[in-house]
BAVEX-340145 format. One record per residue (C-alpha): residue number from 1; residue in one letter; x, y, z. Coordinates in pm, 1 decimal. Layout:
N
NUM, A, X, Y, Z .
...
//
This chain:
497
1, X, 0.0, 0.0, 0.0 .
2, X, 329.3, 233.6, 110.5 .
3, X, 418.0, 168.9, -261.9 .
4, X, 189.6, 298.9, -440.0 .
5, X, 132.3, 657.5, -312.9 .
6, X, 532.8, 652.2, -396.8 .
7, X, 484.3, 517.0, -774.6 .
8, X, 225.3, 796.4, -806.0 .
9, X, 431.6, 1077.3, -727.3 .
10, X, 737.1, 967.9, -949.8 .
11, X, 512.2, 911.1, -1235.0 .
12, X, 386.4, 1296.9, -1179.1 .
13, X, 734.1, 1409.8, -1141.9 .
14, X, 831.4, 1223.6, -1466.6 .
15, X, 525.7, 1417.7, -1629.8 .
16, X, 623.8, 1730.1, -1489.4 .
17, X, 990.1, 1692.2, -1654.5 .
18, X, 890.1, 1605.2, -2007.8 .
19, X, 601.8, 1870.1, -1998.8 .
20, X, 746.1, 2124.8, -2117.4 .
21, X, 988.1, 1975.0, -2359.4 .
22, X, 626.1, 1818.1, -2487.3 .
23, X, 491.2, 2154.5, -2511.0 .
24, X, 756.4, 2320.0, -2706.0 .
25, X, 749.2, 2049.1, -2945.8 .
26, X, 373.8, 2086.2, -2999.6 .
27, X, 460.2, 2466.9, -3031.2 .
28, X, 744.1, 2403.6, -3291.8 .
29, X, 561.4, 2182.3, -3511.7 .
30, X, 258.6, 2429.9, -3583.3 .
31, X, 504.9, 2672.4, -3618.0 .
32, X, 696.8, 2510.4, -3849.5 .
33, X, 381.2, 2384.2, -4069.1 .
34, X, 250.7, 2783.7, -4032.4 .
35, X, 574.8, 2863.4, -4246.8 .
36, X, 496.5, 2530.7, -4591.9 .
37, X, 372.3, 2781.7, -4893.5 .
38, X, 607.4, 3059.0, -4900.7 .
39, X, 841.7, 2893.7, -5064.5 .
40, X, 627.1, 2637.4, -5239.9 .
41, X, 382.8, 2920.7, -5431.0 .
42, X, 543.9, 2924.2, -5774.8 .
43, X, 565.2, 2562.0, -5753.9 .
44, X, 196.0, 2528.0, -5635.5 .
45, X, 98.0, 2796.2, -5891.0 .
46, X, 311.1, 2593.8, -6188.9 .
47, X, 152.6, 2208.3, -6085.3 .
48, X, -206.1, 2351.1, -5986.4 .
49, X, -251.3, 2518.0, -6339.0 .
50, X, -323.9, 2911.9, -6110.5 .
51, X, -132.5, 3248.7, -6147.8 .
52, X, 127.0, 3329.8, -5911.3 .
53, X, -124.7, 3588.0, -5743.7 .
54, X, -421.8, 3301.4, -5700.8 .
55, X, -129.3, 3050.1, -5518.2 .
56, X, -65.4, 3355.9, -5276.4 .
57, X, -356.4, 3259.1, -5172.4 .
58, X, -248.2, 2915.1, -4976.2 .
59, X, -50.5, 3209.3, -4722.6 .
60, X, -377.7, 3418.7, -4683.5 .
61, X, -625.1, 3093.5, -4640.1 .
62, X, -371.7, 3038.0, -4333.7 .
63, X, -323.9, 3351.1, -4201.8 .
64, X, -718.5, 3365.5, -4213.5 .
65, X, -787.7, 3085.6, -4008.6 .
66, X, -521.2, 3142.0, -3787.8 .
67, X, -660.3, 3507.0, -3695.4 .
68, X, -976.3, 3370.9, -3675.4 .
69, X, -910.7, 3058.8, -3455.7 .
70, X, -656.8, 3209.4, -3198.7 .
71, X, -909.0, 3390.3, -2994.6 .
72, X, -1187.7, 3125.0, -3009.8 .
73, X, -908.8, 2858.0, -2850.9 .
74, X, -779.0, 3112.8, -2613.9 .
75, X, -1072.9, 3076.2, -2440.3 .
76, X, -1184.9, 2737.4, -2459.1 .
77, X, -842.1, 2710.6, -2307.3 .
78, X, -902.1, 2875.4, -2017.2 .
79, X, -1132.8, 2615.5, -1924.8 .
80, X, -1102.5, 2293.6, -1801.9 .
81, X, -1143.8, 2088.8, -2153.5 .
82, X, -854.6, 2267.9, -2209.4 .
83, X, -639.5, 1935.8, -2352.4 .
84, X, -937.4, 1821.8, -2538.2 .
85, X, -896.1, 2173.8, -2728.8 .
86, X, -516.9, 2125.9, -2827.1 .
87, X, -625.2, 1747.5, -2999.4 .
88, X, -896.9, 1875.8, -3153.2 .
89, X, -654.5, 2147.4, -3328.2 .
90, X, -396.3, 1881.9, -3404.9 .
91, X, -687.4, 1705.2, -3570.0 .
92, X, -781.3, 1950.4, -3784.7 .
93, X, -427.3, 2012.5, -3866.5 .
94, X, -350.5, 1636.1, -3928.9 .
95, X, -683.0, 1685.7, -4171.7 .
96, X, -597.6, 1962.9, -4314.4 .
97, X, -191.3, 1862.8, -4425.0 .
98, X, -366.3, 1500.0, -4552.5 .
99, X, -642.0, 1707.9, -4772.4 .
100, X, -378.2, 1939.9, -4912.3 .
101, X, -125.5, 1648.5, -4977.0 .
102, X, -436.9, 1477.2, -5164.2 .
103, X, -570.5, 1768.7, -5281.5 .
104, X, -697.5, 1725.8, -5684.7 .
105, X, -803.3, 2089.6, -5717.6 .
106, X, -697.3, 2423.4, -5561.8 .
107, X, -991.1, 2493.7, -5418.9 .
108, X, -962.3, 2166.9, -5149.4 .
109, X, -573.5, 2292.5, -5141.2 .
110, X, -690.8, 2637.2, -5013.6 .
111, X, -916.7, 2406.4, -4711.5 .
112, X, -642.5, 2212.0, -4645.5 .
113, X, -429.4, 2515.0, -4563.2 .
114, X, -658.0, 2672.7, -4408.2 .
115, X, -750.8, 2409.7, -4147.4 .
116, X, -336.9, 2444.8, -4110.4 .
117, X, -387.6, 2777.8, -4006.0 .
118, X, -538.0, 2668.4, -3685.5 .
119, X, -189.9, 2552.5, -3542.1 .
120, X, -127.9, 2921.4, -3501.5 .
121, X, -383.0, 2938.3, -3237.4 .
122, X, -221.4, 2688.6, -2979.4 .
123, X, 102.7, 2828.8, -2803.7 .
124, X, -63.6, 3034.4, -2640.9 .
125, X, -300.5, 2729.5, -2525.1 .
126, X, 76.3, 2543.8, -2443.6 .
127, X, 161.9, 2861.1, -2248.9 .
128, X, -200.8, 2833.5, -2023.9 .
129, X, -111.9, 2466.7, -1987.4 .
130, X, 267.0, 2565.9, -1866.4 .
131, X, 114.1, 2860.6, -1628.1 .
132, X, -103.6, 2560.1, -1422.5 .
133, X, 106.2, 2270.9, -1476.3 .
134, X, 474.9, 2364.5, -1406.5 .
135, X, 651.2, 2413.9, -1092.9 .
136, X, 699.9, 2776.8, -986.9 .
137, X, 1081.1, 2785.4, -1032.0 .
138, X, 1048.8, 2632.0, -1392.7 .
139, X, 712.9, 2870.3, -1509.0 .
140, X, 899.6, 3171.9, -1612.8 .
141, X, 1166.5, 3032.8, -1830.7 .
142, X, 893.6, 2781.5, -1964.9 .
143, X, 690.2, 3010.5, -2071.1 .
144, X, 926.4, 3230.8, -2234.0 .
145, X, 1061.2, 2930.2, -2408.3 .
146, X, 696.4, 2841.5, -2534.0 .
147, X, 687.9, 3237.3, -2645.8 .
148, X, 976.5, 3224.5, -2885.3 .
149, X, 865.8, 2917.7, -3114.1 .
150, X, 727.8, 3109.2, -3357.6 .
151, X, 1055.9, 3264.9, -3440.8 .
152, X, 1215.9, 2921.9, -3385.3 .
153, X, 943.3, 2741.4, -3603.5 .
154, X, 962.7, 2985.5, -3857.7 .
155, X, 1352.2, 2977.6, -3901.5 .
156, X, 1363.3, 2599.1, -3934.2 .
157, X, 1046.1, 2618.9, -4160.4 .
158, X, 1211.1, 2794.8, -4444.8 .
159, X, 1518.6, 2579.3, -4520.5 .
160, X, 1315.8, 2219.9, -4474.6 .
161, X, 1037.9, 2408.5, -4711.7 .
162, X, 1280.7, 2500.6, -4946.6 .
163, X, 1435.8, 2188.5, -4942.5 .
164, X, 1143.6, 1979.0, -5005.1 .
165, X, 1009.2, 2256.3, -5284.0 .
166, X, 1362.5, 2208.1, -5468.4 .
167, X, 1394.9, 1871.0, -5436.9 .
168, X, 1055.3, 1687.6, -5424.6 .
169, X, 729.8, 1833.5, -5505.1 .
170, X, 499.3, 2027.8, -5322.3 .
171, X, 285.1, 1720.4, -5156.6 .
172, X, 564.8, 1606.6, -4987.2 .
173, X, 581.4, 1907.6, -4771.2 .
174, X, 219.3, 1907.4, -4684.8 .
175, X, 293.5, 1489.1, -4614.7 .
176, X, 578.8, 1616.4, -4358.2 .
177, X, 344.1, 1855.2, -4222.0 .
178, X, 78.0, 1541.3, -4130.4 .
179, X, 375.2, 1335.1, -3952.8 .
180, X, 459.3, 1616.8, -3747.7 .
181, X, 70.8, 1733.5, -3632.1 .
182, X, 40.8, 1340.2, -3579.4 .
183, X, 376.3, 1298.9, -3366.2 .
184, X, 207.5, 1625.2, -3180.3 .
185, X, -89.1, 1476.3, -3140.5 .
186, X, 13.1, 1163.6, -3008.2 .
187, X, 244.4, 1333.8, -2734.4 .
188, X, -40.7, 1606.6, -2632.5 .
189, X, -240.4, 1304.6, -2589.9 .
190, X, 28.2, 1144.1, -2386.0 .
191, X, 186.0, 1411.5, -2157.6 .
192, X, -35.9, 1701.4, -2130.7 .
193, X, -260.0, 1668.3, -1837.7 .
194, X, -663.6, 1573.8, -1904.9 .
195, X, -828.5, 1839.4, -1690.0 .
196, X, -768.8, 2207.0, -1570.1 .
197, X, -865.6, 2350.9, -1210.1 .
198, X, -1065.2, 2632.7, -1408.3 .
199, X, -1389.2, 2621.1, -1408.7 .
200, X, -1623.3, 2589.7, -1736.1 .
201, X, -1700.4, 2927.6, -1876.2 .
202, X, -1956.6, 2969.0, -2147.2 .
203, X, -1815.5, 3082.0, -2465.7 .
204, X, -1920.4, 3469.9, -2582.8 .
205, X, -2066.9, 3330.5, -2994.4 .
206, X, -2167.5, 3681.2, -3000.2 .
207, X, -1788.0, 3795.9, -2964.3 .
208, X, -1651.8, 3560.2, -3148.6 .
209, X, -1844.3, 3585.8, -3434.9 .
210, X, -1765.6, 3956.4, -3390.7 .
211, X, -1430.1, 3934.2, -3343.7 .
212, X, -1343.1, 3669.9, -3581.8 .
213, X, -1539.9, 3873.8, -3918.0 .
214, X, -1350.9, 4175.3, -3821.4 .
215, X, -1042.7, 4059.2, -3813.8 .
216, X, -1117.4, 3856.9, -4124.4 .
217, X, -1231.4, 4173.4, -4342.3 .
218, X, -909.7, 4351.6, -4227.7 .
219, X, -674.4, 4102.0, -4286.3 .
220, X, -811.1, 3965.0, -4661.2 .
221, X, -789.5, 4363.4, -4729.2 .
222, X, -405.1, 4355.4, -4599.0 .
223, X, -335.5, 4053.1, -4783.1 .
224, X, -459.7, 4109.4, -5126.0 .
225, X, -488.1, 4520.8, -5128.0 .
226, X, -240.3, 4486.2, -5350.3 .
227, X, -348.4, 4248.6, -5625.6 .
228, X, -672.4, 4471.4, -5563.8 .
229, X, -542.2, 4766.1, -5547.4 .
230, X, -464.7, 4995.7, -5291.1 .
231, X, -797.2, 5202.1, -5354.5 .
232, X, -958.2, 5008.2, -5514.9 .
233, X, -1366.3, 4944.4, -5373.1 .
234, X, -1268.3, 4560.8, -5233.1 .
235, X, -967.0, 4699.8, -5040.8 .
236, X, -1148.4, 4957.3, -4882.2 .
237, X, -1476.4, 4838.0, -4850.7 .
238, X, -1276.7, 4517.4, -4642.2 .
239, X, -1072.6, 4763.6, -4388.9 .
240, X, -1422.0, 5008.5, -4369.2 .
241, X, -1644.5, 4691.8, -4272.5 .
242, X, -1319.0, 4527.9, -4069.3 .
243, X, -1312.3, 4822.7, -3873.4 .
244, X, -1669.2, 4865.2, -3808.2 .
245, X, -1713.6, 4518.2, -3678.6 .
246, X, -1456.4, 4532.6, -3476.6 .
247, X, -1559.6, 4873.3, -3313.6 .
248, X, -1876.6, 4645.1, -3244.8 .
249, X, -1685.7, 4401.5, -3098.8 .
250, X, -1550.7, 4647.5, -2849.5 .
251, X, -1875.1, 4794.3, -2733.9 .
252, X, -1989.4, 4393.1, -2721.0 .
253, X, -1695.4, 4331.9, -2550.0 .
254, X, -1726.1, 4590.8, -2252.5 .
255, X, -2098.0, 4509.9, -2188.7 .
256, X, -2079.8, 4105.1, -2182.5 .
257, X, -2029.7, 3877.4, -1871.4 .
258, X, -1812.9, 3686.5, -1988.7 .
259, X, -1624.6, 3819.2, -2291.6 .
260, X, -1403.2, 3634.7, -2549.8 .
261, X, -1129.4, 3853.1, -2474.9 .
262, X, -1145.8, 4064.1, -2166.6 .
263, X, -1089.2, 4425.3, -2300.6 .
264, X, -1055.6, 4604.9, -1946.6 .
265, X, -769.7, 4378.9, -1885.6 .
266, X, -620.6, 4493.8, -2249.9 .
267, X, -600.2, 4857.4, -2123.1 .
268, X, -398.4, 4724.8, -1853.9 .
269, X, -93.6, 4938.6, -1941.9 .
270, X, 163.1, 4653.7, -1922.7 .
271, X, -52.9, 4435.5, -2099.6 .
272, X, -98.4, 4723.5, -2365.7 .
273, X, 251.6, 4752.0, -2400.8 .
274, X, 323.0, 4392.7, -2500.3 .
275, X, 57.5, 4396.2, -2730.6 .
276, X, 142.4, 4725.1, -2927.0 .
277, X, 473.0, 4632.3, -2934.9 .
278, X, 343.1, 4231.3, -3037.1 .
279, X, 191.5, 4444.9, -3319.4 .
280, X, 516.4, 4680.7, -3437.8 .
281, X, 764.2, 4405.9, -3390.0 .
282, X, 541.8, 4158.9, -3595.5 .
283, X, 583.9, 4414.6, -3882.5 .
284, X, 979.0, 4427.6, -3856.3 .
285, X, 994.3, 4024.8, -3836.1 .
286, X, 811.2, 3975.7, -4156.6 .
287, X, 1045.1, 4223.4, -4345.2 .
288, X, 1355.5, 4081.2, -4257.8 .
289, X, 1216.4, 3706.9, -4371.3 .
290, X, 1027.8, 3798.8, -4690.6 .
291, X, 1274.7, 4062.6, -4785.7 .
292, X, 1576.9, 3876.5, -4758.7 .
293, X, 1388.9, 3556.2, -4872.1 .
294, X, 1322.7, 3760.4, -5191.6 .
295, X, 1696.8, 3931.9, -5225.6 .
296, X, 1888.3, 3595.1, -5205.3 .
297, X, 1692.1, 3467.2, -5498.9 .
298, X, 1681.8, 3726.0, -5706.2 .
299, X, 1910.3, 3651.3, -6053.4 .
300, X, 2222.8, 3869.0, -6055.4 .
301, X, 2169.5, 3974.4, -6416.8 .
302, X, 1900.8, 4227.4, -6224.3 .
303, X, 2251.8, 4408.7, -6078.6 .
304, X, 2164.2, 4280.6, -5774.7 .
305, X, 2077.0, 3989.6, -5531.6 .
306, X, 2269.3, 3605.7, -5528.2 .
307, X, 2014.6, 3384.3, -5736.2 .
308, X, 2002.3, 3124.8, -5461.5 .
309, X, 1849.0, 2804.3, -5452.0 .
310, X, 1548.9, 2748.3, -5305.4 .
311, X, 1716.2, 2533.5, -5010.5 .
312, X, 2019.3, 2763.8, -4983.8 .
313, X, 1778.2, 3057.6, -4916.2 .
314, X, 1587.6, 2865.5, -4631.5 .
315, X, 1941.1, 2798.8, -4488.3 .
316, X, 2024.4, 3199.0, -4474.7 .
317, X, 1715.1, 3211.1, -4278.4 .
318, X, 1790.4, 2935.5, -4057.0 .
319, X, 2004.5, 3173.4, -3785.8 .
320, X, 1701.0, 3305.7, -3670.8 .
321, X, 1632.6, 3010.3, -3497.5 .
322, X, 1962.1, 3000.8, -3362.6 .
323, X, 1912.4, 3365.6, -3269.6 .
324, X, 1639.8, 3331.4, -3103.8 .
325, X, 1726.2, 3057.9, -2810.2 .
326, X, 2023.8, 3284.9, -2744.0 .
327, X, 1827.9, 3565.6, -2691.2 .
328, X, 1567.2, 3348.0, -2447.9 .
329, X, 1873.2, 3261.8, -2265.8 .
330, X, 1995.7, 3607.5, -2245.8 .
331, X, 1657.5, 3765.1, -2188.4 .
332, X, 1645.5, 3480.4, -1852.9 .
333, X, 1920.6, 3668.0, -1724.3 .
334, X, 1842.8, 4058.1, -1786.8 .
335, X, 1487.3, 3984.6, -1681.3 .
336, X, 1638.4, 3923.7, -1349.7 .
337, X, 1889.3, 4235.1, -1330.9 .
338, X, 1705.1, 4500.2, -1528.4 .
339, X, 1338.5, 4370.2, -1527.9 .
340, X, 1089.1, 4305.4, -1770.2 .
341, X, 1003.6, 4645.7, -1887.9 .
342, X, 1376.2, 4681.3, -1958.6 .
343, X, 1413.2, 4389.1, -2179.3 .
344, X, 1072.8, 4473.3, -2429.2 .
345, X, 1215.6, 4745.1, -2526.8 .
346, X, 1590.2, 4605.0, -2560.3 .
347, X, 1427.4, 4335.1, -2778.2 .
348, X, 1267.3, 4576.7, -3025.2 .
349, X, 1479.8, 4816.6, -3079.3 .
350, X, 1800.8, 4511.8, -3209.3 .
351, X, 1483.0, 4457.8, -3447.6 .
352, X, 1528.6, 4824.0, -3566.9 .
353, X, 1921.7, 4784.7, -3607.2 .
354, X, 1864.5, 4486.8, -3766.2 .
355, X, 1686.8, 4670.5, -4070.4 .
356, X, 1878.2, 4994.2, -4068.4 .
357, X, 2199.9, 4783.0, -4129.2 .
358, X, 2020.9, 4543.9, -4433.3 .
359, X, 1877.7, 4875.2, -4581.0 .
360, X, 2217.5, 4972.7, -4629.3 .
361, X, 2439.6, 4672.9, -4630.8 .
362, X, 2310.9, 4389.8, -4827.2 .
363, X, 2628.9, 4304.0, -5066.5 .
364, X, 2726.0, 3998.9, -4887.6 .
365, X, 2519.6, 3691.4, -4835.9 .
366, X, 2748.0, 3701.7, -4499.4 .
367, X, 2572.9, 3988.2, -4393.8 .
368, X, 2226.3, 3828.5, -4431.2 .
369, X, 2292.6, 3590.4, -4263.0 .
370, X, 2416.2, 3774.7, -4007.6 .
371, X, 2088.3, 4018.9, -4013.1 .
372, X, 1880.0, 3675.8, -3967.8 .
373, X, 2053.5, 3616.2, -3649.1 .
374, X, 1990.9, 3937.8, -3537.4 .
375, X, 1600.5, 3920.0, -3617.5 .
376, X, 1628.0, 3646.7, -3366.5 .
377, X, 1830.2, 3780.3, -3083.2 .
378, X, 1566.4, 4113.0, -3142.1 .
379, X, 1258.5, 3916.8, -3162.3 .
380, X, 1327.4, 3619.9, -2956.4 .
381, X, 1395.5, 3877.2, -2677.4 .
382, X, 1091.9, 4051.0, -2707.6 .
383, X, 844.5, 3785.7, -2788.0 .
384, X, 999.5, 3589.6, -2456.2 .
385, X, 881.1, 3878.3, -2222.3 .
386, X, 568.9, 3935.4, -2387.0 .
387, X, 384.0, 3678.9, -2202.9 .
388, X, 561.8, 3726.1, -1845.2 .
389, X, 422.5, 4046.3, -1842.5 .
390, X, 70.6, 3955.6, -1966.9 .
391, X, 36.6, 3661.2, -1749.1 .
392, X, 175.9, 3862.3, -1462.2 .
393, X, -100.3, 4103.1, -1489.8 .
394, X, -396.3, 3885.2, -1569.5 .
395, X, -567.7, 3580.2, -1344.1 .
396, X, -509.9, 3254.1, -1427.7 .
397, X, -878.5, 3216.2, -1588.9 .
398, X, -811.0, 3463.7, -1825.1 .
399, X, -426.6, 3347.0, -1953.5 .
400, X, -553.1, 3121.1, -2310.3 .
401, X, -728.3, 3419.8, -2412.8 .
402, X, -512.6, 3707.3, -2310.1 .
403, X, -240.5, 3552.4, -2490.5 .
404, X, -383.3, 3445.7, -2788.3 .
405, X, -493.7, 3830.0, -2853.2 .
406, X, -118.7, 3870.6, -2839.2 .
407, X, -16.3, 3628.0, -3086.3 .
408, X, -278.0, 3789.9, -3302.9 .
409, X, -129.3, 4103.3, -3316.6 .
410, X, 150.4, 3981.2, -3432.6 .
411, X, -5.9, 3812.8, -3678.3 .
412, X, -167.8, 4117.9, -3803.8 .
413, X, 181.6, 4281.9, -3744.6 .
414, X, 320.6, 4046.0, -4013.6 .
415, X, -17.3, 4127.9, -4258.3 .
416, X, 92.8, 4494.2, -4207.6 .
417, X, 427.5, 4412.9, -4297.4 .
418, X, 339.5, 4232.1, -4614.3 .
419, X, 83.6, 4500.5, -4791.0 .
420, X, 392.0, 4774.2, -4688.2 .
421, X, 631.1, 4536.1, -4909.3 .
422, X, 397.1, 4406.4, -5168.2 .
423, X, 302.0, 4801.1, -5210.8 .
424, X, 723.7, 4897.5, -5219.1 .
425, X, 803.8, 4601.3, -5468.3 .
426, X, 515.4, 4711.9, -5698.2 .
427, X, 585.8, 5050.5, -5715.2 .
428, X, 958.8, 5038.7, -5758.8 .
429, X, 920.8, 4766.9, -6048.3 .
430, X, 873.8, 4982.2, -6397.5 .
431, X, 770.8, 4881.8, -6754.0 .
432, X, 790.9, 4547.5, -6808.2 .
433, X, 1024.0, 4426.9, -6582.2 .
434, X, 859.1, 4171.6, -6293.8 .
435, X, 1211.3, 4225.7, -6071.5 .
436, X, 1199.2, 4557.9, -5879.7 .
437, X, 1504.5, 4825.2, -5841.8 .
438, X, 1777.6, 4738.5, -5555.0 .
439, X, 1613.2, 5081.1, -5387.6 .
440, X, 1288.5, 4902.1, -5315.1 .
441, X, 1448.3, 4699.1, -5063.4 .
442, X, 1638.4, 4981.7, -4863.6 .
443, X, 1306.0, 5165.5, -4881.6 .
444, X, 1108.0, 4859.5, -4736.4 .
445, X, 1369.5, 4786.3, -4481.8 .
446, X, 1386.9, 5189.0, -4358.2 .
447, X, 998.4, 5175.0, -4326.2 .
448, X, 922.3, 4877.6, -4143.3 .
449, X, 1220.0, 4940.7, -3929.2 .
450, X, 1029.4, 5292.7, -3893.8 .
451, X, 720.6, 5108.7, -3783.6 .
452, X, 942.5, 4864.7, -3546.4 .
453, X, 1086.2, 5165.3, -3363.9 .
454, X, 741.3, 5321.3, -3261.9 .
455, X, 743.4, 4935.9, -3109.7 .
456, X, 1082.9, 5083.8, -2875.8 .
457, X, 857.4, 5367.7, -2801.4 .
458, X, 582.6, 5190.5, -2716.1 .
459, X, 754.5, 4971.7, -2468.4 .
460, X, 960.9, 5272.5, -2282.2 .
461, X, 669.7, 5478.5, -2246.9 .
462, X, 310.8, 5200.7, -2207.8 .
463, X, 419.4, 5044.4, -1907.5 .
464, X, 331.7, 5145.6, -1516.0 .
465, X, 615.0, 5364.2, -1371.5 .
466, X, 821.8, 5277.3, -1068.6 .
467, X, 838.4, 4914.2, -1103.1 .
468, X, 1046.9, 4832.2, -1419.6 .
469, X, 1325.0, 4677.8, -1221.0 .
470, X, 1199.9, 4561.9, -927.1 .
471, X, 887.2, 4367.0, -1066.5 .
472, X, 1172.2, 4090.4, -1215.3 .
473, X, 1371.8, 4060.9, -930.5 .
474, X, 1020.0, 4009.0, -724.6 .
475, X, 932.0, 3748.6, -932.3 .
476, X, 1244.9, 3548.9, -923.2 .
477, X, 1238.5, 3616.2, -530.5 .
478, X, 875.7, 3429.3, -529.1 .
479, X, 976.5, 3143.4, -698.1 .
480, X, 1292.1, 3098.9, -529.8 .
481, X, 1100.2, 3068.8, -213.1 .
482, X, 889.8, 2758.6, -401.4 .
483, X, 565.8, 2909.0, -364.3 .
484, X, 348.7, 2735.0, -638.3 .
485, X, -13.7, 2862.9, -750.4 .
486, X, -78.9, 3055.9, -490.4 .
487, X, 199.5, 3290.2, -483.7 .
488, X, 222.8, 3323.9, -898.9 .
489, X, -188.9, 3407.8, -885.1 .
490, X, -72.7, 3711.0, -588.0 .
491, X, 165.4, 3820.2, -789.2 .
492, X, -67.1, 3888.6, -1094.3 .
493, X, -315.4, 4066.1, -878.8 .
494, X, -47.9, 4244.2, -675.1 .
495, X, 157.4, 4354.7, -949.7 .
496, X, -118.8, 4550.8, -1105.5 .
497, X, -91.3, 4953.0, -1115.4 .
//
């Protein structure tokens, strides 16, 4: 009988140690398949019998769903079916890669990408699961870990979708994408505990179905304005009824009992803070991957550019993961010297370097590659403290959906980004020619870093005064003292201005 409470507790210490190594690679994996069709869309375009502006189309269908889904799971999240919500996303993924590996026509493509795009709605479900489930010491650096993936995912994304678009055909990528939603699956299934302590909460349909058109209209009008046109009637009819719903969604959003995403805790001005600068930063991340992307490939005949293979371009990319889990590490230990609100701000403005230097020095592939791994030391800094702060200033119940607000600003950050680029690239490309002048790329890298900048402001001058440093060191303090739940739900309360 003495045995068995014994056996118990070592098999929920075992859980606790592969938890979060299970998380991050559920994280990694829908990060990764978020990232299959940028390279693969003249190949998709070329074996699907579309132009090159109807394959776009398999990033938008992604980016759609993805927008749309994130806030829906942040809240069933914060519930307790919260595991059952994670495998029924890797399901759809799993469907989705199978369809669009099978797919005979573009139009079941398109669905099978889009029920892709749902993956981009679960780290911050993985980073609810981490706040509840991990021990107090490890929930900080977890959690920031969990934060950076999709700058990890997205740097190993490239190269393996470049390889498999150069070397094999399209299918085969959306065939990788299945194992590794499966291989999720199976270890979500495994690892991830059934039940939360939160209790059920019924969804707001009213404010989702709010939320989710809005965001819709305003991101098909970011997407495509430019195959539109920037004036035309579909672009700004999209962003006029985008923006109405959404200013609907607000008023919805303030009134309801129990709204998809809490808005009074969004004026919060820390959690304001990560979120504006979720939204600036997401602009300067997608510059620095599509524009370099772009440069290595271009044909040097243009006077410009290294006419790289499709692989060899991933692999210029592939730094930012690297990048990245430095700048977790680092961001570990300045959290704990200068504080959170020190460290945002750090994060962003390396993002702003980062451009200024490729808008100006580009002649080398060296150099790329060296910008890539500054992307990730920029962003991986700032997207690791995002959270901290958010989940620092918001209860527990309220962490899925809180979250997943952020990771949709960023999301609309990188929308942003694109239209700016598509809109540089189209009007610096003249007569005839389909390959743009080298000055399109130090204009796009001068204005998103322009836009990534008012992200540094935003994250000197959002946040609460008087406790920038002291709010890290508290927090380490807390957790050194191995106070569990109770202590990390004070410290959201206390912590608020």
């Amino acid at each position: 009988m003495t045995g068995t409470p014994q056996s118990t507790r070592m098999e929920k210490d075992a859980h606790r140690r592969i938890l979060l190594p299970s998380l991050m690679f559920t994280s990694l994996s829908v990060s990764a398949i978020s990232t299959l069709g940028a390279p693969m869309v003249p190949t998709i375009a070329r074996e699907q019998h579309v132009s090159l502006s109807a394959a776009q189309w398999v990033l938008t269908a992604t980016l759609l769903a993805g927008a749309v889904a994130g806030p829906v799971l942040g809240r069933l999240g914060d519930g307790p079916r919260r595991r059952a919500a994670i495998q029924g996303t890797l399901i759809g993924v799993f469907g989705g890669s199978v369809l669009a590996a099978l797919a005979p026509a573009f139009g079941l493509l398109l669905a099978g990408r889009a029920l892709q795009g749902l993956g981009m709605g679960l780290i911050p479900l993985t980073i609810a699961v981490a706040r509840d489930h991990l021990p107090a010491q490890r929930m900080r650096s977890g959690i920031a870990s969990l934060s950076i993936t999709t700058s990890v995912g997205s740097g190993l994304g490239y190269p393996i979708t470049g390889f498999i678009a150069q070397h094999l055909n399209y299918r085969a990528g959306f065939w990788f994408a299945a194992l590794l939603s499966a291989a999720a699956l199976v270890v979500v299934t495994r690892v991830v505990p059934a039940r939360s302590s939160l209790p059920r909460r019924p969804l707001d349909v009213i404010g989702a179905v709010l939320l989710c058109s809005g965001l819709a209209a305003m991101l098909l009008a970011l997407s495509q304005g430019v195959a539109w046109g920037l004036t035309s009637g579909a672009t700004l009819g999209c962003l006029g009824i985008g923006a109405t719903i959404l200013t609907v969604w607000v008023a919805q959003a303030l009134r309801a009992r129990h709204p998809l995403v809490d808005i009074r805790l969004i004026r919060n001005r820390a959690v304001l803070a990560a979120n504006t600068t979720a939204l600036l930063v997401g602009i300067g991340m997608y510059a620095v991957l599509s524009l370099v992307n772009l440069y290595t490939q271009i044909p040097a005949a243009a006077g410009y550019g290294f006419h790289l293979s499709l692989s060899v371009a991933g692999l210029v990319l592939m730094p930012m993961s690297l990048g990245s889990i430095t700048a977790n590490r680092a961001a570990s230990a300045l959290v704990a010297h200068i504080g959170l609100y020190r460290v945002l701000p750090l994060g962003a403005l390396v993002v702003v370097i980062d451009l200024v230097v490729l808008a100006f020095w580009r002649e080398h592939v060296a150099v790329l590659v060296l910008g890539t791994f500054l992307l990730g030391n920029g962003v991986g800094a700032a997207y690791a403290v995002m959270p901290l702060l958010i989940v620092r200033h918001v209860p527990p119940s309220e962490t899925g959906s809180a979250t997943s607000f952020n990771q949709v600003l960023r999301t609309v950050g990188g929308s942003v980004g694109s239209a700016a680029i598509s809109a540089i690239m189209l009007a610096y490309t003249s007569g005839s020619s389909t390959v743009p002048r080298s000055t399109a790329y130090t204009t796009a890298f001068l204005v998103t870093a322009t836009a990534s900048f008012l992200g540094v402001v935003a994250a000197v001058v959002l946040p609460p005064r008087g406790i920038a440093v002291e709010s890290g060191v508290m927090a380490r303090g807390a957790e050194s003292q191995g106070q569990s739940t109770g202590s990390r739900t004070g410290t959201h309360h206390g912590s608020k201005p």
